[in-house]
MARBA-3410 file (N, C-alpha, C, O; in Angstrom, 1 decimal):
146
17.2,11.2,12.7,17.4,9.9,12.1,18.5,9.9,11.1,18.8,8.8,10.5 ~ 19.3,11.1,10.9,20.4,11.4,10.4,21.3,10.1,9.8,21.5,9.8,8.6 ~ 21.8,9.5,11.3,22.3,8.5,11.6,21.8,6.9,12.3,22.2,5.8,12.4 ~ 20.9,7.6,12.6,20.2,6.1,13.2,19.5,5.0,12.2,19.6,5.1,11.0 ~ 19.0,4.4,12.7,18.3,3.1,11.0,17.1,3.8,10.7,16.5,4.6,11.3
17.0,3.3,9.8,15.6,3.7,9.3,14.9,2.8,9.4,14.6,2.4,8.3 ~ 14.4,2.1,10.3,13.4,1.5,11.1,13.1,2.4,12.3,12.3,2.0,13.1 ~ 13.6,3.4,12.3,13.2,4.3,13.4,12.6,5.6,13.1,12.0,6.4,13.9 ~ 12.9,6.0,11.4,11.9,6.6,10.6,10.9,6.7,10.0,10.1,7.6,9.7 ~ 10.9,5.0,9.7,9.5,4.6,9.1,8.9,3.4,9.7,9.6,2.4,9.7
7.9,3.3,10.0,7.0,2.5,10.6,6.4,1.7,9.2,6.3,2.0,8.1 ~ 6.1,0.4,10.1,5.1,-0.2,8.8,3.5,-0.2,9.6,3.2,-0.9,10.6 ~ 2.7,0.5,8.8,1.6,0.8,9.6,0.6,0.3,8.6,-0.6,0.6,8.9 ~ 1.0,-0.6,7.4,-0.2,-1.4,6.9,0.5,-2.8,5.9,1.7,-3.0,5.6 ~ -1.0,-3.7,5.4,-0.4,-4.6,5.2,-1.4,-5.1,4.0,-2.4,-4.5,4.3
-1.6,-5.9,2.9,-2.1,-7.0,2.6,-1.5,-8.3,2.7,-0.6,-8.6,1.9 ~ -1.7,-9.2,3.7,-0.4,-10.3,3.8,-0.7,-11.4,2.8,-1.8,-11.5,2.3 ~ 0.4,-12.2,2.4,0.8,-12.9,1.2,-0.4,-13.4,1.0,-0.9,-13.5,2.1 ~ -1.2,-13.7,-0.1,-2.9,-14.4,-0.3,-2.6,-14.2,-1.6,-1.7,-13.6,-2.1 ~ -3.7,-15.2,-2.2,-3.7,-15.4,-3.9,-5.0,-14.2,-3.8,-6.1,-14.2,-3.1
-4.3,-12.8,-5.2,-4.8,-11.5,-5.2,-5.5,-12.0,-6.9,-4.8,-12.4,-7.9 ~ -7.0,-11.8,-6.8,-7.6,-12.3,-7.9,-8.8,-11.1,-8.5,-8.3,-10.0,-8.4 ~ -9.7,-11.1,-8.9,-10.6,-9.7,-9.3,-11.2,-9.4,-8.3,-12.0,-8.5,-8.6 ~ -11.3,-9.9,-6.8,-11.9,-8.7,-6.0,-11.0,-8.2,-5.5,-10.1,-8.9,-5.0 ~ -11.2,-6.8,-5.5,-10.0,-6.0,-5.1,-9.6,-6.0,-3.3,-10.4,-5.7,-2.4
-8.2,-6.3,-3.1,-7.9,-6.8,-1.9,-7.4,-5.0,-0.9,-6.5,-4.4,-1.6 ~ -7.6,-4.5,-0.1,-7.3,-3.7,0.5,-6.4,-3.5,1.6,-7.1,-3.8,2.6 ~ -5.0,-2.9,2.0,-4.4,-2.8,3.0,-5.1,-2.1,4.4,-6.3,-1.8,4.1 ~ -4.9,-1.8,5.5,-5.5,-1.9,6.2,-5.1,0.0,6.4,-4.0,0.6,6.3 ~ -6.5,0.5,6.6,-6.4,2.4,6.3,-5.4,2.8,7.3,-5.2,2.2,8.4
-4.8,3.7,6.9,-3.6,4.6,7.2,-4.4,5.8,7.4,-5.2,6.3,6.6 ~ -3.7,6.2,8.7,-3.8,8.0,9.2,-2.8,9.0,8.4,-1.9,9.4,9.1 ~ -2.8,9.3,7.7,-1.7,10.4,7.0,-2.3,11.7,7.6,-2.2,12.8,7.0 ~ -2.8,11.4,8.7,-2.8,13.1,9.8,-1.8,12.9,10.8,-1.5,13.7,11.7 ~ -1.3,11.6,10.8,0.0,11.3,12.0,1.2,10.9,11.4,2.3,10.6,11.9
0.8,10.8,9.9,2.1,10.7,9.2,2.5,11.6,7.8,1.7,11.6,6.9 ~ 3.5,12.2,7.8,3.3,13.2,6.7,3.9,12.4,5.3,4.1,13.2,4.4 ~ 4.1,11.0,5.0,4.3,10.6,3.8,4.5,8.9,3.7,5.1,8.3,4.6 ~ 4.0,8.3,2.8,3.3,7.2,3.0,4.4,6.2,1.9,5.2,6.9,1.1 ~ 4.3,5.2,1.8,5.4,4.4,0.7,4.3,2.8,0.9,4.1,2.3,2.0
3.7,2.3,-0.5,3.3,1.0,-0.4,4.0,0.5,-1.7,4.0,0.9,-2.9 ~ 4.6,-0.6,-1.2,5.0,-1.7,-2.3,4.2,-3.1,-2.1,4.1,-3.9,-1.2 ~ 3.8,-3.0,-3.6,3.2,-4.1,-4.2,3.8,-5.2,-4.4,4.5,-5.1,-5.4 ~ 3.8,-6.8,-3.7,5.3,-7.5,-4.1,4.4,-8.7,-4.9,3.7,-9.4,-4.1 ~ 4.3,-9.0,-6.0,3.5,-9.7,-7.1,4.4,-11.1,-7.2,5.7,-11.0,-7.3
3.7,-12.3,-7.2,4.3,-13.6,-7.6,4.1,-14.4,-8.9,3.9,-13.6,-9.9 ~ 4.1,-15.5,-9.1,3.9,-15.8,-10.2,1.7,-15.9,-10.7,0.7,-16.7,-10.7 ~ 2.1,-14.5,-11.1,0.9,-14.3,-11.4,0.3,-14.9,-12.8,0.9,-15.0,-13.9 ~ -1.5,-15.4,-12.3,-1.5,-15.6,-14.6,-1.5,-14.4,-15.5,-0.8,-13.4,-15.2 ~ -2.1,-14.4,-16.3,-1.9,-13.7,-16.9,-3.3,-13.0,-17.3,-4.1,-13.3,-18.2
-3.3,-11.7,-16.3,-4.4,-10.9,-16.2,-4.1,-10.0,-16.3,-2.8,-10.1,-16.5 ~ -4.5,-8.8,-16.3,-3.8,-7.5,-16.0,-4.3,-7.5,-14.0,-4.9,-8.2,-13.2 ~ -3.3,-6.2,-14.2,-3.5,-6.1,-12.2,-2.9,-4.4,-12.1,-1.9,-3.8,-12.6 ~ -4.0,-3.8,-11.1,-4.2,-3.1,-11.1,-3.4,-2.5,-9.4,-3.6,-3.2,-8.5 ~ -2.9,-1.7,-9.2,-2.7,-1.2,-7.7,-2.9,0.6,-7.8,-2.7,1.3,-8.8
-3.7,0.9,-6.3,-4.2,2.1,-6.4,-4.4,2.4,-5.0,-4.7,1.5,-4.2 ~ -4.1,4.0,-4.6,-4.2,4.8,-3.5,-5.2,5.5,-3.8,-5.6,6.2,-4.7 ~ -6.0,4.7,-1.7,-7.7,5.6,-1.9,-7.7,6.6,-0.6,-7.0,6.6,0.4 ~ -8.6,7.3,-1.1,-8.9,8.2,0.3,-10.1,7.8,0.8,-11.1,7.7,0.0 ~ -10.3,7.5,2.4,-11.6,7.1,3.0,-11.8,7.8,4.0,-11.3,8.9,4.3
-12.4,7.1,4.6,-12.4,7.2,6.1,-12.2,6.7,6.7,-12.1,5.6,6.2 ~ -11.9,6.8,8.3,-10.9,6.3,9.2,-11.4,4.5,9.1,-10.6,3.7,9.5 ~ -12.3,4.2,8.8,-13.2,3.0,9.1,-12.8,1.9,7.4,-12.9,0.7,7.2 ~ -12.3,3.0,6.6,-12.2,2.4,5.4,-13.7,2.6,4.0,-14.0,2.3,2.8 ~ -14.3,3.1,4.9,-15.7,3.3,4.0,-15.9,4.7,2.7,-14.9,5.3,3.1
-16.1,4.9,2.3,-16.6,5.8,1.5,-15.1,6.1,0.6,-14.7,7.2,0.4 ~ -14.4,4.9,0.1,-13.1,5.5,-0.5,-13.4,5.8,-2.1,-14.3,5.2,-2.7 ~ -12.7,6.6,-2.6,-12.2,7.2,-3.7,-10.7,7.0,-4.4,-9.7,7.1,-3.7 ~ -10.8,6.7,-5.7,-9.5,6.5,-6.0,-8.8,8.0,-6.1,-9.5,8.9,-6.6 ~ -7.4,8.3,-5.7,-7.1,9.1,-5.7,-6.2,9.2,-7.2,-5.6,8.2,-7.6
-6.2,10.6,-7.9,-5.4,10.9,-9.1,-4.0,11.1,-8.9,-3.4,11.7,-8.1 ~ -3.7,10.3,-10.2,-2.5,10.4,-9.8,-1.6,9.6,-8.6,-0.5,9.8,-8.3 ~ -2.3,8.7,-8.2,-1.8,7.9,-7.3,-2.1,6.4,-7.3,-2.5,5.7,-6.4 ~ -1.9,6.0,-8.7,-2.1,4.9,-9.5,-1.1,4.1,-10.2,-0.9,4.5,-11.4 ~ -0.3,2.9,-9.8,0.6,2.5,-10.8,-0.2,2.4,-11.9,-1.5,2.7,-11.9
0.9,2.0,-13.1,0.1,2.1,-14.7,-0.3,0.2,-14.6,0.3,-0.8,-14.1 ~ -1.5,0.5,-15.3,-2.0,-0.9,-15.2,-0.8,-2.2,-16.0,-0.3,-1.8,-17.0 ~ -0.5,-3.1,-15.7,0.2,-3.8,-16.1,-0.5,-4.7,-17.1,-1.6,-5.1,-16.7 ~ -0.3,-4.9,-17.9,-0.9,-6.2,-19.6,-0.5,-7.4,-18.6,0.3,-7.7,-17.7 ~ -1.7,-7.9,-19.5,-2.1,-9.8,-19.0,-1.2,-10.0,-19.9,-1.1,-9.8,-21.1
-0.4,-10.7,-19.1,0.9,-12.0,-19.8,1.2,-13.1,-18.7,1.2,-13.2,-17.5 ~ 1.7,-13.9,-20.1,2.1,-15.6,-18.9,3.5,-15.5,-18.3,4.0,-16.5,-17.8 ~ 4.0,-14.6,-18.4,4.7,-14.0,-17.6,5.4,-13.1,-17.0,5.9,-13.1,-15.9 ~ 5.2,-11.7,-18.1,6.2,-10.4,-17.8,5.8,-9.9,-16.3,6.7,-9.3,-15.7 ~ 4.7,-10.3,-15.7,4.3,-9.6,-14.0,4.8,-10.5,-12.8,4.5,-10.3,-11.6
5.4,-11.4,-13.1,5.9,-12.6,-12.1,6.9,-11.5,-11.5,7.3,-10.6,-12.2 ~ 7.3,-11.8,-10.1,8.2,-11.6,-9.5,8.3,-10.0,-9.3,9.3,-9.5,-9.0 ~ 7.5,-9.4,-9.6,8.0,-7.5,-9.8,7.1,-7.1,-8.4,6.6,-7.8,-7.5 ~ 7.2,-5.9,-8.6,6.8,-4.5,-7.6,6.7,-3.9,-7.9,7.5,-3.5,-8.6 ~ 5.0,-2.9,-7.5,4.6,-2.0,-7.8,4.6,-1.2,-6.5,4.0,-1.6,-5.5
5.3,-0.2,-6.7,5.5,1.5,-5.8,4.7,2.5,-6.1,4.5,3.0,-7.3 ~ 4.3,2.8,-5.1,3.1,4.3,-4.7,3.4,5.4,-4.1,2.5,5.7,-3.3 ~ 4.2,6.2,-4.2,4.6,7.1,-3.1,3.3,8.2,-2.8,2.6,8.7,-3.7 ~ 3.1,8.5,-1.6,2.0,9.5,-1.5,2.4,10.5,-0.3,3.1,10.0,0.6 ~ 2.0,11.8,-0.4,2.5,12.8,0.4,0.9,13.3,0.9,0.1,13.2,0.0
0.3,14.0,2.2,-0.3,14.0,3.0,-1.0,15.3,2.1,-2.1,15.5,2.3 ~ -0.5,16.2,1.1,-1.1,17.0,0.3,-1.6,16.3,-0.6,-2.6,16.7,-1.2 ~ -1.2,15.1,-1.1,-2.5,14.2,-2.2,-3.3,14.0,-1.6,-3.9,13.0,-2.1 ~ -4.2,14.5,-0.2,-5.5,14.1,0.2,-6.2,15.4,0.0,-7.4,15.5,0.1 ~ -5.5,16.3,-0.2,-6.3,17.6,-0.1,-7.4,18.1,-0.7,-8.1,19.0,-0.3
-7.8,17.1,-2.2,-8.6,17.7,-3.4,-9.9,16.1,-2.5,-11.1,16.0,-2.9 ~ -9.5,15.4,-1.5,-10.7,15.0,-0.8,-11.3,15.1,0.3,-12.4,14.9,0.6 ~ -10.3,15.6,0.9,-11.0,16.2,2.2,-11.0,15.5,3.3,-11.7,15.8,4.3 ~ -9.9,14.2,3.2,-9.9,13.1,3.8,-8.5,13.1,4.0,-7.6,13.4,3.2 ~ -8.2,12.6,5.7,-6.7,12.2,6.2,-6.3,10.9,6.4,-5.3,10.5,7.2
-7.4,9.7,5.4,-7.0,8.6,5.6,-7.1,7.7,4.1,-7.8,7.9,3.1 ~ -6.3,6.7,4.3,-6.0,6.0,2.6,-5.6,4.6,2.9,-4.8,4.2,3.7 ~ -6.4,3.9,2.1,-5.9,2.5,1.8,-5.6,2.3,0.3,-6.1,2.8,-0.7 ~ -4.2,0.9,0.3,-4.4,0.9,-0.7,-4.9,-0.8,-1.4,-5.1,-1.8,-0.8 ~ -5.1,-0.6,-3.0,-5.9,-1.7,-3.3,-5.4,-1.9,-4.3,-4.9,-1.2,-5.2
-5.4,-3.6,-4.1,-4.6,-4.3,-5.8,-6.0,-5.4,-5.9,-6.7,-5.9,-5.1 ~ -5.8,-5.4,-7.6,-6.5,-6.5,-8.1,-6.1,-7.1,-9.4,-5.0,-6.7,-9.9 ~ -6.7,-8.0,-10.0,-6.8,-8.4,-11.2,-7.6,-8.2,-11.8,-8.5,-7.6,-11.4 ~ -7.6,-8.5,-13.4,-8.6,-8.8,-14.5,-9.1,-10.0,-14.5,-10.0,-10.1,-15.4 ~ -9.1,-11.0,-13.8,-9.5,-12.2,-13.7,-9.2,-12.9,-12.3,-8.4,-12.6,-11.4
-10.3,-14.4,-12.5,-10.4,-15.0,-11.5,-9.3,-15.8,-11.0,-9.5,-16.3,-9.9 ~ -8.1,-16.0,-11.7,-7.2,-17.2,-11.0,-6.0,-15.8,-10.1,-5.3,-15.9,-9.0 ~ -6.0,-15.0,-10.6,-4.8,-14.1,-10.2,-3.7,-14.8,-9.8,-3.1,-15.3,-10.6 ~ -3.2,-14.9,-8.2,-1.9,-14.5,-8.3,-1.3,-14.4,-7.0,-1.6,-13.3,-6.6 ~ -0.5,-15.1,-6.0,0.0,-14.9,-4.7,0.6,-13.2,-4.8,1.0,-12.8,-5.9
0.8,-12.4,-3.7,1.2,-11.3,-3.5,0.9,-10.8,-2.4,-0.1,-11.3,-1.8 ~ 1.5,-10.1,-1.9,1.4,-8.5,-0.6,1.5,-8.0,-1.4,1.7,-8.0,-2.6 ~ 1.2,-6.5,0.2,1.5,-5.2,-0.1,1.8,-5.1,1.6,1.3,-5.5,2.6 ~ 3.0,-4.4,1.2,3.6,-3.6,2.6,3.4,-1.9,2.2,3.5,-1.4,1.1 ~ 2.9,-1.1,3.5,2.9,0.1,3.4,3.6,0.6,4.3,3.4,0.1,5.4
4.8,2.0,4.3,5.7,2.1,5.3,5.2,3.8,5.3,5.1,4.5,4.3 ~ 4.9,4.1,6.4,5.2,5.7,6.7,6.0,5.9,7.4,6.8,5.1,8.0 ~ 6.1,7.7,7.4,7.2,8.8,8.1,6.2,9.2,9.0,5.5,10.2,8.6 ~ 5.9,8.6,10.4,5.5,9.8,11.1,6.0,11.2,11.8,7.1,11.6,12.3 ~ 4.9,11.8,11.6,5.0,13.7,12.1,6.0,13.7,13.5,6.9,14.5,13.6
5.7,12.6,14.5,6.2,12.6,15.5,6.7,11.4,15.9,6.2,10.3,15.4 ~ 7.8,11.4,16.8,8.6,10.2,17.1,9.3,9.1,16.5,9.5,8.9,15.3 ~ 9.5,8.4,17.5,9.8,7.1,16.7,9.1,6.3,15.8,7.9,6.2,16.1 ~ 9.4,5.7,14.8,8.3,5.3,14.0,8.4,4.0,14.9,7.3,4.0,15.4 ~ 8.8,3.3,15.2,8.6,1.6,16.0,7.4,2.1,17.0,6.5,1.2,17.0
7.1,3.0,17.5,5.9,3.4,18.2,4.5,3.5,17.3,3.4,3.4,17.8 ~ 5.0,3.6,15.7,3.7,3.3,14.9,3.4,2.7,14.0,2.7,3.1,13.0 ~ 4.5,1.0,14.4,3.9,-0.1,13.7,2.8,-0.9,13.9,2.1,-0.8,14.9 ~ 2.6,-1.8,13.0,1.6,-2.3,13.6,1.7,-3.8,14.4,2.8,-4.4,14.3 ~ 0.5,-4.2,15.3,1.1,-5.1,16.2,2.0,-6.2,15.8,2.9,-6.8,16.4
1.5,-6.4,14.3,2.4,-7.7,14.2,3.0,-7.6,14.0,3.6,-8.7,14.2 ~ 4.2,-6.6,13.4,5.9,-6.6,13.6,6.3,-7.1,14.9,6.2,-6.4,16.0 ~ 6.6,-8.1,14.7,7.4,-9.0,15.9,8.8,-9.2,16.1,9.3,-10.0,16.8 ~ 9.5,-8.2,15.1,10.9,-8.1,15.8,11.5,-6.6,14.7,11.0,-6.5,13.5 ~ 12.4,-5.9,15.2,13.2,-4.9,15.1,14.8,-5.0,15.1,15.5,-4.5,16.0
15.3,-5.5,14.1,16.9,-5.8,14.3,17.7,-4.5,14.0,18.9,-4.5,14.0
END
């Protein structure tokens, strides 16, 4: 991939799509980090109120059930203000050895609020898979590759 795009290194293999993100915590859709050796989620936050908001990498299982927050794989909680969290991004990098202290090769991640009005936002999560092309391990709905 030296030379080629990097849409052919990293797949987007999870999602929260744009929705108003308020105190129940909203979840990306679990990732295999046994088929990918390193994982990238950005948090893309809008004109949020003024709550605090939380984003965090969990370890589960394949199904999403039994997760744990993982250490260390936590942006720093952001302060309720009427404005400083509008428009930003929160980044997670995780490597396939942050699952090791659970015993688990799969992770979702989760954003929320301190309160009920929150806040429009995604989260895009991009991996490196172990093998091939990553366009082989996005998910269905990427509907175009330029």
């Amino acid at each position: 991939m030296q030379n080629g795009k990097l849409s052919e290194g990293l797949a987007v293999v999870a999602t929260i799509d744009p929705a108003t993100i308020a105190n129940t915590e909203t979840f990306t859709d679990v990732v295999d980090i046994g088929a990918n050796s390193q994982a990238l989620a950005v948090a893309l936050l809008g004109n949020m109120a003024s709550e605090t908001i939380d984003f965090k990498a969990y370890s589960c299982d394949s199904d999403g059930t039994n997760a744990a927050a993982i250490s260390g794989r936590a942006a720093t909680q952001l302060a309720a203000h009427a404005s400083n969290n509008d428009a930003k991004q929160l980044v997670i990098n995780l490597r396939d050895g942050d699952l090791l202290a659970s015993g688990k090769q799969h992770v979702k991640f989760g954003l929320v609020t301190g309160g009920a009005t929150g806040g429009p936002a995604s989260v895009v999560v991009l991996a490196r898979p172990r093998q091939g092309l990553a366009s082989a391990a996005d998910l269905s709905s990427v509907v175009e590759i330029v």
